[in-house]
GUSEVEX-994055 format. One record per atom (N, C-alpha, C): z negated, x negated, y negated; atom name; residue number from 1; residue in one letter. Coordinates in steps of 0.001 Angstrom, whole numbers, plus 524288, in hexadecimal, padded with zeros to 5 digits. Example, Ala and Ser with C-alpha at 12.3 -4.5 7.8 and 13.67 -1.06 7.14 Angstrom:
<atoms>
w: 7E188&u: 7CC7A&v: 8163A&atom: N&nr: 1&rest: a
w: 7E188&u: 7CFF4&v: 81194&atom: CA&nr: 1&rest: a
w: 7E188&u: 7CC70&v: 80CE4&atom: C&nr: 1&rest: a
w: 7E458&u: 7CDCE&v: 808CA&atom: N&nr: 2&rest: s
w: 7E41C&u: 7CA9A&v: 80424&atom: CA&nr: 2&rest: s
w: 7E142&u: 7CD9C&v: 7FFE2&atom: C&nr: 2&rest: s
</atoms>
This chain:
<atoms>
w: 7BA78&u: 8075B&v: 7D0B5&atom: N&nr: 1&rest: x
w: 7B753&u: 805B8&v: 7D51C&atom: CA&nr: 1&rest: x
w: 7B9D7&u: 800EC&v: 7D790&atom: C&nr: 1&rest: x
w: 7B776&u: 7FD4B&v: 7DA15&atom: N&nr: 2&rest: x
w: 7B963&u: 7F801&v: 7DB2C&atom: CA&nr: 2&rest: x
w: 7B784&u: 7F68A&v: 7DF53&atom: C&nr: 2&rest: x
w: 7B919&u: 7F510&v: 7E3B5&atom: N&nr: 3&rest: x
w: 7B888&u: 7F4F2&v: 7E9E7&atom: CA&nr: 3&rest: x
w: 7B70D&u: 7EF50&v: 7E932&atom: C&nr: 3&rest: x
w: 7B4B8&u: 7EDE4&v: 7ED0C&atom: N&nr: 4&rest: x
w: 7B5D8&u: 7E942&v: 7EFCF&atom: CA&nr: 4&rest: x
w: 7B7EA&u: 7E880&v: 7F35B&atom: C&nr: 4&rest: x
w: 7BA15&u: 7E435&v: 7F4F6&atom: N&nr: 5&rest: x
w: 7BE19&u: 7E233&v: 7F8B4&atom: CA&nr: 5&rest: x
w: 7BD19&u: 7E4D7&v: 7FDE5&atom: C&nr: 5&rest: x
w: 7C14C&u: 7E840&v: 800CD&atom: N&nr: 6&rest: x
w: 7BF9C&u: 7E7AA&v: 8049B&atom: CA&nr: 6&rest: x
w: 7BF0A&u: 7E5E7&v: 809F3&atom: C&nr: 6&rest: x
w: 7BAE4&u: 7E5F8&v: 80E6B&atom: N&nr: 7&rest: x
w: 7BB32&u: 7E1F7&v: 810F1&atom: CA&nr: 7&rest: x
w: 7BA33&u: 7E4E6&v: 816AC&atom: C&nr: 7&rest: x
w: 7BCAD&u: 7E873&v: 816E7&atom: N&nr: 8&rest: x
w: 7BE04&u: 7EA68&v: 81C9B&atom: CA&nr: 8&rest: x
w: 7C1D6&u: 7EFEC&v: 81BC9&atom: C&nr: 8&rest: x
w: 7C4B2&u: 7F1E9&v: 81E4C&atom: N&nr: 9&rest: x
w: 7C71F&u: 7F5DD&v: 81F81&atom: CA&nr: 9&rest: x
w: 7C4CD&u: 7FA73&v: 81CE3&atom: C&nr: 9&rest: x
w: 7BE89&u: 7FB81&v: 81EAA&atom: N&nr: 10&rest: x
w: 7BE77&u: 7FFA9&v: 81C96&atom: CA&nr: 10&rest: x
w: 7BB6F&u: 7FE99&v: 81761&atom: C&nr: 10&rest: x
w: 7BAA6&u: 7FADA&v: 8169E&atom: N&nr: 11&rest: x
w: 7BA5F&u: 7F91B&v: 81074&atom: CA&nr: 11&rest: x
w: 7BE46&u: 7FB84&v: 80BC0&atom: C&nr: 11&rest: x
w: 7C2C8&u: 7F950&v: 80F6F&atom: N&nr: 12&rest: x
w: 7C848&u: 7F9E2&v: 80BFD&atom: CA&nr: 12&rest: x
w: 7C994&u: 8008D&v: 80BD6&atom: C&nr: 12&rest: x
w: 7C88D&u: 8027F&v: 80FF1&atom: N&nr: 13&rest: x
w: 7CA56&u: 80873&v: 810BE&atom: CA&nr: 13&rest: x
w: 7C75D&u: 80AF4&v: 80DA6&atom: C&nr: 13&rest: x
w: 7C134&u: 8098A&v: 80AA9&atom: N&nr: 14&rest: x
w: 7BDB9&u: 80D31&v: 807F1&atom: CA&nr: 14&rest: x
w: 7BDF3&u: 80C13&v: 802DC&atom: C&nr: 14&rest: x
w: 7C1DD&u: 80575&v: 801E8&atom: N&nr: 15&rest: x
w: 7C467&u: 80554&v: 7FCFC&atom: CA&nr: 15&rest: x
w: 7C877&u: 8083A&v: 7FB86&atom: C&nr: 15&rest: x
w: 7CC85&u: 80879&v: 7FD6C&atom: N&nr: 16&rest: x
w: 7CF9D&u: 80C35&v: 7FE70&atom: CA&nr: 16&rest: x
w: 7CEF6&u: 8115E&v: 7FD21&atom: C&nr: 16&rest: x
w: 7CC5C&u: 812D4&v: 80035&atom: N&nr: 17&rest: x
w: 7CD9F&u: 81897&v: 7FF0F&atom: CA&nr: 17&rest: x
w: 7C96B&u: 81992&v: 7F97C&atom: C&nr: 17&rest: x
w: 7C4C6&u: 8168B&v: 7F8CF&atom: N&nr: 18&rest: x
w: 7C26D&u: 8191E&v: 7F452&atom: CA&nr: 18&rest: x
w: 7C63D&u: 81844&v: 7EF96&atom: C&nr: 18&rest: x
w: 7CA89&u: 8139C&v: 7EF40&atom: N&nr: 19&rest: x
w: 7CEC6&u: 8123C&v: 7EAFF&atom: CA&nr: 19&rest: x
w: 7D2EF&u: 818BB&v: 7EC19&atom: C&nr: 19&rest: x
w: 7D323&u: 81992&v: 7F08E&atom: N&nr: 20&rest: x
w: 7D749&u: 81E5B&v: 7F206&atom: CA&nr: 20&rest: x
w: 7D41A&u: 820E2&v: 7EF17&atom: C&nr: 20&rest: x
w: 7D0D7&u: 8233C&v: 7EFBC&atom: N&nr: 21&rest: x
w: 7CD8A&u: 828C2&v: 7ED22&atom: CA&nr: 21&rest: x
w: 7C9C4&u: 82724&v: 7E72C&atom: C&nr: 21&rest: x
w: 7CAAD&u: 82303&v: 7E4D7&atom: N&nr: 22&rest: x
w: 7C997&u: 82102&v: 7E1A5&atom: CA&nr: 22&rest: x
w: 7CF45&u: 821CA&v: 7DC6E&atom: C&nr: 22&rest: x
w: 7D2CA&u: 8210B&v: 7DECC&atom: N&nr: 23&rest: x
w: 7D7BD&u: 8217B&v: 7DC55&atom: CA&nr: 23&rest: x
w: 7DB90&u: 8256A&v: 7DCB2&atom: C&nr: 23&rest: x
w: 7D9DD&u: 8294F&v: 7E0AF&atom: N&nr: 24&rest: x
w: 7DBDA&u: 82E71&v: 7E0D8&atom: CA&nr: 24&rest: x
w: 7DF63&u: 82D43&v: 7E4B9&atom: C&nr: 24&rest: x
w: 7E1FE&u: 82993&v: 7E759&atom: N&nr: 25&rest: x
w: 7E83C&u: 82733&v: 7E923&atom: CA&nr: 25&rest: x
w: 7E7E7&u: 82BAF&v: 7ECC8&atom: C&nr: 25&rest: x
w: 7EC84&u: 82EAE&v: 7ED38&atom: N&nr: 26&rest: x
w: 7EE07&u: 83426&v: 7F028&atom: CA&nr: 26&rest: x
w: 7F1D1&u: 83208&v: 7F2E0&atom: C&nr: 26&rest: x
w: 7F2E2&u: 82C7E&v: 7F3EE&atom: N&nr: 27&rest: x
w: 7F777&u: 82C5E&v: 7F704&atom: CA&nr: 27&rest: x
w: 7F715&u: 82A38&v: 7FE49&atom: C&nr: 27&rest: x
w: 7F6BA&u: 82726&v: 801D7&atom: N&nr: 28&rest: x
w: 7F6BD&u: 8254C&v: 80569&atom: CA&nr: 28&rest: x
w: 7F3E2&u: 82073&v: 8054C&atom: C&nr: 28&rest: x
w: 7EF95&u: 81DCA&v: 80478&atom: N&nr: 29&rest: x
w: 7EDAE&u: 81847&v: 80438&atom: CA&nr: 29&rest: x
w: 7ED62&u: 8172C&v: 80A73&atom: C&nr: 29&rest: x
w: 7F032&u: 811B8&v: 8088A&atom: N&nr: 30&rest: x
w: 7EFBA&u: 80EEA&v: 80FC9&atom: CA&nr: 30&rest: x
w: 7EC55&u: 80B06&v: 80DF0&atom: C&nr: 30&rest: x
w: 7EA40&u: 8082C&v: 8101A&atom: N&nr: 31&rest: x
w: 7E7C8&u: 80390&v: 80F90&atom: CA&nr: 31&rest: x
w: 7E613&u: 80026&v: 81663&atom: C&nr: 31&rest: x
w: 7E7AC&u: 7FA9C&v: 81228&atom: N&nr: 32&rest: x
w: 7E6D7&u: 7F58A&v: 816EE&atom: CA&nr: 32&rest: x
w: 7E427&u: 7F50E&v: 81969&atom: C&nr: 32&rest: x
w: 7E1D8&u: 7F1E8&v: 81D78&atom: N&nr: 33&rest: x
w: 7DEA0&u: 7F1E5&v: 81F1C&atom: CA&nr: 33&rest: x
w: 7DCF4&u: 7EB98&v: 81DDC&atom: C&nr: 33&rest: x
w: 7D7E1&u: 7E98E&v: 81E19&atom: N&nr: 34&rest: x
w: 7D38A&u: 7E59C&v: 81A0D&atom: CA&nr: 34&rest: x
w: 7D73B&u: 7E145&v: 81DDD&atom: C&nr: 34&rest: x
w: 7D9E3&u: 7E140&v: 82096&atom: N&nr: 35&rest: x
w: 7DE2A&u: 7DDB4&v: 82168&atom: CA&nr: 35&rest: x
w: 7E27F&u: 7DBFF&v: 81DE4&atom: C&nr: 35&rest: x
w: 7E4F1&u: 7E029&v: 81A4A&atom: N&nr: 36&rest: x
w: 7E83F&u: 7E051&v: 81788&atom: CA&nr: 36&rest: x
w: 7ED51&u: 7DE56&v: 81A98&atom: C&nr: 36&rest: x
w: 7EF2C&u: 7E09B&v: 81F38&atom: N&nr: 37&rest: x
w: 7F198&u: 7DF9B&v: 82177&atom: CA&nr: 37&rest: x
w: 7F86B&u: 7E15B&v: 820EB&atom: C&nr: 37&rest: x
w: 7F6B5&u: 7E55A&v: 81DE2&atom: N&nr: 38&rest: x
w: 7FADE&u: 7E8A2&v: 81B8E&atom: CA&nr: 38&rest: x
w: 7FCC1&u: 7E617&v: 817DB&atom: C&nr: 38&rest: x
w: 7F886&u: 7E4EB&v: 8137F&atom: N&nr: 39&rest: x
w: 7F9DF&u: 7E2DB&v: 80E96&atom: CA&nr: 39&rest: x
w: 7FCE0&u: 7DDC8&v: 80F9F&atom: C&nr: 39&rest: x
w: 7FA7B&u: 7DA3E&v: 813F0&atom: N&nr: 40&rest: x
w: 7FEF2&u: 7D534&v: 814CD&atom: CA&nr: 40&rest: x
w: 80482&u: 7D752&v: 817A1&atom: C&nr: 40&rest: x
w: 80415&u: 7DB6F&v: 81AF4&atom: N&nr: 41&rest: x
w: 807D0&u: 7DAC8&v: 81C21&atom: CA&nr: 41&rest: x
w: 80B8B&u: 7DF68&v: 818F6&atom: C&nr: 41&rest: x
w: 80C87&u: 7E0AA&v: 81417&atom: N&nr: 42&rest: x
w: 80F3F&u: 7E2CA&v: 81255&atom: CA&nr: 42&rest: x
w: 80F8F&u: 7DE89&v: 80BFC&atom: C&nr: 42&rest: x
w: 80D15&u: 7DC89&v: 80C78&atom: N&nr: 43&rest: x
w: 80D5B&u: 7D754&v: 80773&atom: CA&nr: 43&rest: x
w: 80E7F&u: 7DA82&v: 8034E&atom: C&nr: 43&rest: x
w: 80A61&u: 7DEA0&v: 80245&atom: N&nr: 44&rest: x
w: 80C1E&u: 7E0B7&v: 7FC1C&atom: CA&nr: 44&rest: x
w: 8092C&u: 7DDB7&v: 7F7F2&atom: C&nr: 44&rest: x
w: 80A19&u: 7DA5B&v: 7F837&atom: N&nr: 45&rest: x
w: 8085A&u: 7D6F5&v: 7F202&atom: CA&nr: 45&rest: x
w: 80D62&u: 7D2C0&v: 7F14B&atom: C&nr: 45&rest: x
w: 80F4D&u: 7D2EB&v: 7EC9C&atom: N&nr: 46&rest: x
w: 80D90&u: 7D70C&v: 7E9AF&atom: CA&nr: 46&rest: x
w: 80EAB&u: 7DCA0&v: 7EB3A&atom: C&nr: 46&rest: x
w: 80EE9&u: 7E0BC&v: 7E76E&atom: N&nr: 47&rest: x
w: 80F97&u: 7E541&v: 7E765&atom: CA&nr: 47&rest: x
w: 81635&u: 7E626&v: 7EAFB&atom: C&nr: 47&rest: x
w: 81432&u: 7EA0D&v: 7ED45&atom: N&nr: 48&rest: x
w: 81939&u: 7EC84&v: 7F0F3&atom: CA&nr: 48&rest: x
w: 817E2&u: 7F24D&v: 7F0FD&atom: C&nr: 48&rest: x
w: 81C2D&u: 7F391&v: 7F0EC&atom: N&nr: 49&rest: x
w: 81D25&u: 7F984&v: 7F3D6&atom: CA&nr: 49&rest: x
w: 81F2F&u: 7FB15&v: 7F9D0&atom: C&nr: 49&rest: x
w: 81BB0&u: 7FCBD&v: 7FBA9&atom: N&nr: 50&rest: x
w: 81E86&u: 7FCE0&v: 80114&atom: CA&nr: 50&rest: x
w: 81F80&u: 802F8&v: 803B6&atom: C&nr: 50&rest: x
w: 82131&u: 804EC&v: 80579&atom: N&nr: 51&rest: x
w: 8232D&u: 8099E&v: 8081C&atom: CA&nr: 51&rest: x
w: 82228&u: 8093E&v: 80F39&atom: C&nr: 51&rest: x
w: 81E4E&u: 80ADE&v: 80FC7&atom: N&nr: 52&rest: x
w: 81E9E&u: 80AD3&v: 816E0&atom: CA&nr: 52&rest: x
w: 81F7F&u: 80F00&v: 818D9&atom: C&nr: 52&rest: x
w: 82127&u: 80E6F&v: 81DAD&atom: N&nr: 53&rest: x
w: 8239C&u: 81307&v: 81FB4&atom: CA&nr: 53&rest: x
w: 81F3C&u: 814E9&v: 823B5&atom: C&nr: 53&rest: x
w: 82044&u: 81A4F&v: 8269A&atom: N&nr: 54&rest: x
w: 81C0D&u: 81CA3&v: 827FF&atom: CA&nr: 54&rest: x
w: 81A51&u: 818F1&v: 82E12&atom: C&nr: 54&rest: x
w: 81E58&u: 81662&v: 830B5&atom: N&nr: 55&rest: x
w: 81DA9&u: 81233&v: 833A1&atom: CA&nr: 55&rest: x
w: 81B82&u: 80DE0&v: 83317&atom: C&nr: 55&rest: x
w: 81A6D&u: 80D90&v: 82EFC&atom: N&nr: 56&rest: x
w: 816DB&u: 808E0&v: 82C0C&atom: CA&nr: 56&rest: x
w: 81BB5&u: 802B3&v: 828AC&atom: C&nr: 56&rest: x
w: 82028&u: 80358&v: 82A3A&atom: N&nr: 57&rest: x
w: 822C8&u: 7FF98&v: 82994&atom: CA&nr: 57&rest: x
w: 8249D&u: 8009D&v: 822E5&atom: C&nr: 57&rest: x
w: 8261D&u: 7FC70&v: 820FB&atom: N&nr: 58&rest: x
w: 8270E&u: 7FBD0&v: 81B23&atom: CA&nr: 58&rest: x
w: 82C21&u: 7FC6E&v: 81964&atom: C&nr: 58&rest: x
w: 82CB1&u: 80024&v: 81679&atom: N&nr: 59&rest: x
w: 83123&u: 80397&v: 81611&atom: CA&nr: 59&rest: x
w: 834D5&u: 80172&v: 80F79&atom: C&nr: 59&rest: x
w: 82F76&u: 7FFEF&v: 80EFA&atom: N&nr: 60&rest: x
w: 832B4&u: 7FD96&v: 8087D&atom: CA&nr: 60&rest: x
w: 82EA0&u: 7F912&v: 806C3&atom: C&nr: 60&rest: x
w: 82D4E&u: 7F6C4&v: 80558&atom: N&nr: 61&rest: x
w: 82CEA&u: 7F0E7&v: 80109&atom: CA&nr: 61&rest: x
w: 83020&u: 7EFC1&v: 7FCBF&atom: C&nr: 61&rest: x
w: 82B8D&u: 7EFC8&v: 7F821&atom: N&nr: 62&rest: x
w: 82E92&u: 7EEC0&v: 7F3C2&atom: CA&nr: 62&rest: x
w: 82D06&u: 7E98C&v: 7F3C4&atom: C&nr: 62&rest: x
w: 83192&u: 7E7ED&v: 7EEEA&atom: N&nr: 63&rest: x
w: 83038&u: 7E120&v: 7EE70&atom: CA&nr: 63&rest: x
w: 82A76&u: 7E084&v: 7EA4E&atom: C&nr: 63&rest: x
w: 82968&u: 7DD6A&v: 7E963&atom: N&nr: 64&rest: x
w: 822D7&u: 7DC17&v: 7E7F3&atom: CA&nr: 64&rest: x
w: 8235A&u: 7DED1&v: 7E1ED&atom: C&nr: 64&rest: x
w: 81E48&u: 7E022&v: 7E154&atom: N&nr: 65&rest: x
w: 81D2E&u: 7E551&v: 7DDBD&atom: CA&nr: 65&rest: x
w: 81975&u: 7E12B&v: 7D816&atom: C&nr: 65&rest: x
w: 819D6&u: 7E3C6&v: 7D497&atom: N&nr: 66&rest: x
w: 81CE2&u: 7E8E3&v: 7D446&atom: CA&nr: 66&rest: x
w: 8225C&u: 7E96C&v: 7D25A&atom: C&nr: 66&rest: x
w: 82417&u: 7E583&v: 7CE43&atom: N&nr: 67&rest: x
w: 82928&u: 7E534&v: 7CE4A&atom: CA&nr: 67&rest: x
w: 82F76&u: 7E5A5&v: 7D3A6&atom: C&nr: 67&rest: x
w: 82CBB&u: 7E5A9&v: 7D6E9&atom: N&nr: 68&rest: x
w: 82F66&u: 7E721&v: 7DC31&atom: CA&nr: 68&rest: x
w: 83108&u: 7EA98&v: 7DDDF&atom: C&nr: 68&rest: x
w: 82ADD&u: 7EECC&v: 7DA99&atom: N&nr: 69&rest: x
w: 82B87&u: 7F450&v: 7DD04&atom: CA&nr: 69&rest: x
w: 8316D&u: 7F638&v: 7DC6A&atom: C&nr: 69&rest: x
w: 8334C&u: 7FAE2&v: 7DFCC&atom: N&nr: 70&rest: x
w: 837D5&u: 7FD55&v: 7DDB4&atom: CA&nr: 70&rest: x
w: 83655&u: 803CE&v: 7E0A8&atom: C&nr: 70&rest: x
w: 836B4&u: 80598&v: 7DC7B&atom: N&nr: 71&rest: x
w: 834EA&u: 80B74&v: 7DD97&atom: CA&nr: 71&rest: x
w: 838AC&u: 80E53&v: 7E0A3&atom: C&nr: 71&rest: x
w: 83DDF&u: 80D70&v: 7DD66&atom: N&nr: 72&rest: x
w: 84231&u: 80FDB&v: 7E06C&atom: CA&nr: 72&rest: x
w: 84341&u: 80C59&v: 7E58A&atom: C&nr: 72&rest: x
w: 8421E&u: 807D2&v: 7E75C&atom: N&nr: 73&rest: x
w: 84312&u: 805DB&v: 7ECE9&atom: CA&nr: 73&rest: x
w: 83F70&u: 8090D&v: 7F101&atom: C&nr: 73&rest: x
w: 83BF9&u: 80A01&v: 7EEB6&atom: N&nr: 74&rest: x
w: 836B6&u: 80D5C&v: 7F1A0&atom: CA&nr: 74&rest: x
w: 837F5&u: 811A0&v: 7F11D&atom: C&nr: 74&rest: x
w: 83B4A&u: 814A0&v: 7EF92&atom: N&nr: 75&rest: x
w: 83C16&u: 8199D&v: 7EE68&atom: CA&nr: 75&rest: x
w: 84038&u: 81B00&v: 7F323&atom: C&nr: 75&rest: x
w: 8449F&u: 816EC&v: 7F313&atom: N&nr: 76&rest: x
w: 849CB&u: 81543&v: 7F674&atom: CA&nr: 76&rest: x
w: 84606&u: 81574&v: 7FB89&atom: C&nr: 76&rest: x
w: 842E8&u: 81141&v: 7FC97&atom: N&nr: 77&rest: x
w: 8416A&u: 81120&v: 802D4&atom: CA&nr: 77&rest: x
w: 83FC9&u: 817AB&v: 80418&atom: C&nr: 77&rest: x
w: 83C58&u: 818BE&v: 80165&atom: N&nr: 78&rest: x
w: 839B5&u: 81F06&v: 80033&atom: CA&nr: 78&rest: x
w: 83CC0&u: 821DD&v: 80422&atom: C&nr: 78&rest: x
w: 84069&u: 82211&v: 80069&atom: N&nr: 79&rest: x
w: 843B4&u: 827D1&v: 80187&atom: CA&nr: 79&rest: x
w: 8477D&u: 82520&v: 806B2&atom: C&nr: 79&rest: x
w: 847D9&u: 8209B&v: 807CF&atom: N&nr: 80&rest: x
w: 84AD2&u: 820AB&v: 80B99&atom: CA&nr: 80&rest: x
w: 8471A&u: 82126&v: 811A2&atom: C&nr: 80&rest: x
w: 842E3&u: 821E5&v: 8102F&atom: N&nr: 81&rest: x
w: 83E99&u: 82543&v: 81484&atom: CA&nr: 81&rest: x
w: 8410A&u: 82B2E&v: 815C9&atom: C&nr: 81&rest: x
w: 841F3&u: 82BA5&v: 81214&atom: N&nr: 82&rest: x
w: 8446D&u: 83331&v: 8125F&atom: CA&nr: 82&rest: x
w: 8480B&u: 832DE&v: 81647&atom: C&nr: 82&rest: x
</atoms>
């Protein structure tokens, strides 16, 4: 199935979730708002991994993906939540 662009908030939210329940995803989906305000201000392009904390602040950043990724650095921030 193939959306078109969308072009308001709740445009984006009814893309969203039909891709959520379209793809089974059982996990937490957040999504931007048609500002993409998030997306600039966390500059994940390229690809990043990021870890936020329940305060909202950024707890880990990997360097640009995917060769960047590091599983065990994300694993390290992880557990030092515990």
């Amino acid at each position: 199935m193939l959306f078109a662009s969308p072009k308001s908030d709740d445009d984006r939210t009814s893309t969203a979730s039909a891709c959520v329940r379209k793809l089974g995803i059982e996990i937490p989906a957040l999504l931007d708002g048609i500002d993409d305000k998030t997306e600039r201000a966390y500059t994940g392009w390229p690809d990043r991994l990021y870890l936020i904390g329940q305060q909202g602040r950024v707890l880990y950043k990997s360097d640009p993906g995917p060769y960047g990724f590091s599983t065990k650095n994300l694993e390290a921030a992880l557990k030092a939540l515990q």
